[in-house]
PyMOL CGO cylinders between C-alpha atoms (Angstrom):
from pymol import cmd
from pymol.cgo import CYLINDER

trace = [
    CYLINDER, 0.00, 0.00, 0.00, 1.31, 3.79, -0.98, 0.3, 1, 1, 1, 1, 1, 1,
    CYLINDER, 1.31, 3.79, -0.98, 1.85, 5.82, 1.70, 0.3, 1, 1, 1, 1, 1, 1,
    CYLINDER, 1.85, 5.82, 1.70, -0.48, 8.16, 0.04, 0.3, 1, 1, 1, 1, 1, 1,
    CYLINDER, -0.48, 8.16, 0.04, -3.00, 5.48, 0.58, 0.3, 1, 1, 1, 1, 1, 1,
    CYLINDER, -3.00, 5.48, 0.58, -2.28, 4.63, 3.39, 0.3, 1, 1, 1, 1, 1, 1,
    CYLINDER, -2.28, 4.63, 3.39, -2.91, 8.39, 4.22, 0.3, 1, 1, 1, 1, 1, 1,
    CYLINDER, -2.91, 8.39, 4.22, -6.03, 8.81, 2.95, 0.3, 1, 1, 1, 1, 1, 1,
    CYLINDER, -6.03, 8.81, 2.95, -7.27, 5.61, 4.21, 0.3, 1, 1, 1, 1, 1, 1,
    CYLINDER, -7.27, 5.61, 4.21, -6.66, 6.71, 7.97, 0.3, 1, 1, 1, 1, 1, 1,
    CYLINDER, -6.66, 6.71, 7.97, -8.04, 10.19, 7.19, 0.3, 1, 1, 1, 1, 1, 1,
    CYLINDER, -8.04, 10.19, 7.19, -10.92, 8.64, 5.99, 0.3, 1, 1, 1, 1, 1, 1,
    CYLINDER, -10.92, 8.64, 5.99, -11.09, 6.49, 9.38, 0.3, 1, 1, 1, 1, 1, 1,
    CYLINDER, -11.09, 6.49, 9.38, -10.61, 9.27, 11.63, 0.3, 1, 1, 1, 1, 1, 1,
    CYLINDER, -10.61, 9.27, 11.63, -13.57, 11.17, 9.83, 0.3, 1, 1, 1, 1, 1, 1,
    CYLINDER, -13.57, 11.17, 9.83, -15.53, 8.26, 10.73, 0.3, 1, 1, 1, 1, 1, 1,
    CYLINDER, -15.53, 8.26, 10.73, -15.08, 7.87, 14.03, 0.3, 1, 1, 1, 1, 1, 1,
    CYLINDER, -15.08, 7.87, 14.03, -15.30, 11.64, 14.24, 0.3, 1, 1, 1, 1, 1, 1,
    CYLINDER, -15.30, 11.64, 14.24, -19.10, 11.48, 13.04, 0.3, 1, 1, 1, 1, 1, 1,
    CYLINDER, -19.10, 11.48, 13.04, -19.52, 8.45, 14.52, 0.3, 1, 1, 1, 1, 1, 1,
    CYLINDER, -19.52, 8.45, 14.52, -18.40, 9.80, 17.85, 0.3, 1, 1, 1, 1, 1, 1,
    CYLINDER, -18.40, 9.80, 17.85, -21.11, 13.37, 17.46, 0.3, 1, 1, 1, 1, 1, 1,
    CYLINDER, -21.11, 13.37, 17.46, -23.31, 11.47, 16.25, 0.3, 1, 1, 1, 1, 1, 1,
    CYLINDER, -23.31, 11.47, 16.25, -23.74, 9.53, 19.53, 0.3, 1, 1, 1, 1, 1, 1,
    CYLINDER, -23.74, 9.53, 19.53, -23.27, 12.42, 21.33, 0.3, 1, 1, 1, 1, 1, 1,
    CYLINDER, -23.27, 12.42, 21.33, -26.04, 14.37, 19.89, 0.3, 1, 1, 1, 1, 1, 1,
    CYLINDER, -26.04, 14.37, 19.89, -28.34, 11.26, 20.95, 0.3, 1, 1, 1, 1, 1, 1,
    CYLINDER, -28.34, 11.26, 20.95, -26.79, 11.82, 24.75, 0.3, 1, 1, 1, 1, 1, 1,
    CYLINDER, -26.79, 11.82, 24.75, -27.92, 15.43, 24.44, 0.3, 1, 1, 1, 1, 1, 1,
    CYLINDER, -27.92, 15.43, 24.44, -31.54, 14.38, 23.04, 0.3, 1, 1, 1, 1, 1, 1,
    CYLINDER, -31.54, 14.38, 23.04, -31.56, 12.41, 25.99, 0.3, 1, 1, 1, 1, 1, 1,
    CYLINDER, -31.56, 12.41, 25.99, -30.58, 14.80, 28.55, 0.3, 1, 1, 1, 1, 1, 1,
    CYLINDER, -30.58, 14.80, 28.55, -32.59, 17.20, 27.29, 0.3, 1, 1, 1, 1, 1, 1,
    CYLINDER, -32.59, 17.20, 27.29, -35.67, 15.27, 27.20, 0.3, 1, 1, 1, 1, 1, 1,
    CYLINDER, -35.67, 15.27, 27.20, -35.19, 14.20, 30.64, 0.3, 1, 1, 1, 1, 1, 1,
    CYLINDER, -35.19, 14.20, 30.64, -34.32, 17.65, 32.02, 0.3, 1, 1, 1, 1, 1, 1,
    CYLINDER, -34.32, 17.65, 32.02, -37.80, 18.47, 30.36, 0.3, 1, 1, 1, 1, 1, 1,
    CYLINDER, -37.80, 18.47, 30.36, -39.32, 15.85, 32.06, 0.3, 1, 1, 1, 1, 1, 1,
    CYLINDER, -39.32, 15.85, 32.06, -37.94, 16.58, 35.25, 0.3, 1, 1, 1, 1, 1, 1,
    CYLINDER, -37.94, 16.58, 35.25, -39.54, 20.21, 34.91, 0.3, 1, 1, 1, 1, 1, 1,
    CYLINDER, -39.54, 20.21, 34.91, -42.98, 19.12, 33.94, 0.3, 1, 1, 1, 1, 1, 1,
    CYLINDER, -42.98, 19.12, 33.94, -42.67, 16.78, 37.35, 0.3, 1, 1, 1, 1, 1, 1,
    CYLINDER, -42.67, 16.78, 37.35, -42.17, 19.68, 39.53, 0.3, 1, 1, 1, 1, 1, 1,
    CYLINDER, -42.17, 19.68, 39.53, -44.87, 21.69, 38.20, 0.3, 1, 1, 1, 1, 1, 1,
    CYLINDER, -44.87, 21.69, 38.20, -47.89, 20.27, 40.65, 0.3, 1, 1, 1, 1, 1, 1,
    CYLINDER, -47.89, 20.27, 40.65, -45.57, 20.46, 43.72, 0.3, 1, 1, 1, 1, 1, 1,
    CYLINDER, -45.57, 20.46, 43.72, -44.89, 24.42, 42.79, 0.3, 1, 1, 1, 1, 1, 1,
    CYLINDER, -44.89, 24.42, 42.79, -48.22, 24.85, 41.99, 0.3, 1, 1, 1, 1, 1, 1,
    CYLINDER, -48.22, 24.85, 41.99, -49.28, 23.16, 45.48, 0.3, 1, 1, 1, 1, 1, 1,
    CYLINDER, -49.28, 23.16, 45.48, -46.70, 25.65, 47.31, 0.3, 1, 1, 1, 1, 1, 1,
    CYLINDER, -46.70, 25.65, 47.31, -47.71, 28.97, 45.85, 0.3, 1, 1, 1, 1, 1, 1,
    CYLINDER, -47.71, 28.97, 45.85, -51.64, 27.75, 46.40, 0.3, 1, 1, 1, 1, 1, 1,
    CYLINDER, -51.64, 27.75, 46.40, -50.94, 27.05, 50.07, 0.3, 1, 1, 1, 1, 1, 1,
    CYLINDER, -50.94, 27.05, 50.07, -48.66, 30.39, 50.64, 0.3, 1, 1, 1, 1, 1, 1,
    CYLINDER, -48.66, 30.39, 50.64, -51.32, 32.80, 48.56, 0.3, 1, 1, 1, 1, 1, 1,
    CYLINDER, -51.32, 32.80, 48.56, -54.29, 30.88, 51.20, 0.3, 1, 1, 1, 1, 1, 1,
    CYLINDER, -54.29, 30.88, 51.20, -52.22, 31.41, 53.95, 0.3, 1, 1, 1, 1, 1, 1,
    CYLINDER, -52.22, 31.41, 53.95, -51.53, 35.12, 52.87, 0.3, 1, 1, 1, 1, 1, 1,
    CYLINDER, -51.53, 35.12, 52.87, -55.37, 35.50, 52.54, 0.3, 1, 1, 1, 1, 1, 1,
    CYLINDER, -55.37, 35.50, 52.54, -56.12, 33.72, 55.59, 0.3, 1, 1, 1, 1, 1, 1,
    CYLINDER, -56.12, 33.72, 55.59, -53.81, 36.39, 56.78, 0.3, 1, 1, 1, 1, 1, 1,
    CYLINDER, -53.81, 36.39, 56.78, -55.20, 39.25, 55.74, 0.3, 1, 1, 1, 1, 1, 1,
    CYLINDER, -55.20, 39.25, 55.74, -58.42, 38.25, 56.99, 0.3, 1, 1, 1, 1, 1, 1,
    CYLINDER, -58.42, 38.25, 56.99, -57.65, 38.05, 60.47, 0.3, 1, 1, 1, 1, 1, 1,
    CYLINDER, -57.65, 38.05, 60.47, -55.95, 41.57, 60.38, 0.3, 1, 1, 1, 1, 1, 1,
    CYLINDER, -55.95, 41.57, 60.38, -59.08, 43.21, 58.80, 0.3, 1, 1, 1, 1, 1, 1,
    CYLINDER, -59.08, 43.21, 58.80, -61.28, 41.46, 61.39, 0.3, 1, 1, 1, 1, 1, 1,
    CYLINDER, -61.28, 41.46, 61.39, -59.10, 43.06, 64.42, 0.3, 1, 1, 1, 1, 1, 1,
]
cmd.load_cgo(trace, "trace")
């Protein structure tokens, strides 16, 4: 084999593994991202229960201080 060959043969392998290699990492970052997402939508009710229970409490406050 010519060394030219020989050149362009492991140029050609290293631009494989190089697209090989993004291309998996671009499915990581799908991943991530979809689970990051998913990981947002989860805390949703649990914020949603807080700021119910602190705007009744701040009611329930204001209320009592009217009624005084």
């Amino acid at each position: 084999m010519l060394k030219s060959e020989r050149d362009a043969r492991e140029r050609a392998e290293a631009r494989f593994k190089f697209r090989q290699h993004q291309r998996d990492d671009a499915s990581q970052a799908v991943v991530d991202y979809k689970a990051e997402a998913q990981r947002a939508i989860d805390r949703i009710p649990r914020l949603r229960a807080q700021r119910t229970a602190a705007e009744a409490a701040a009611n329930e406050a204001g209320i009592r201080s009217r009624i005084k």
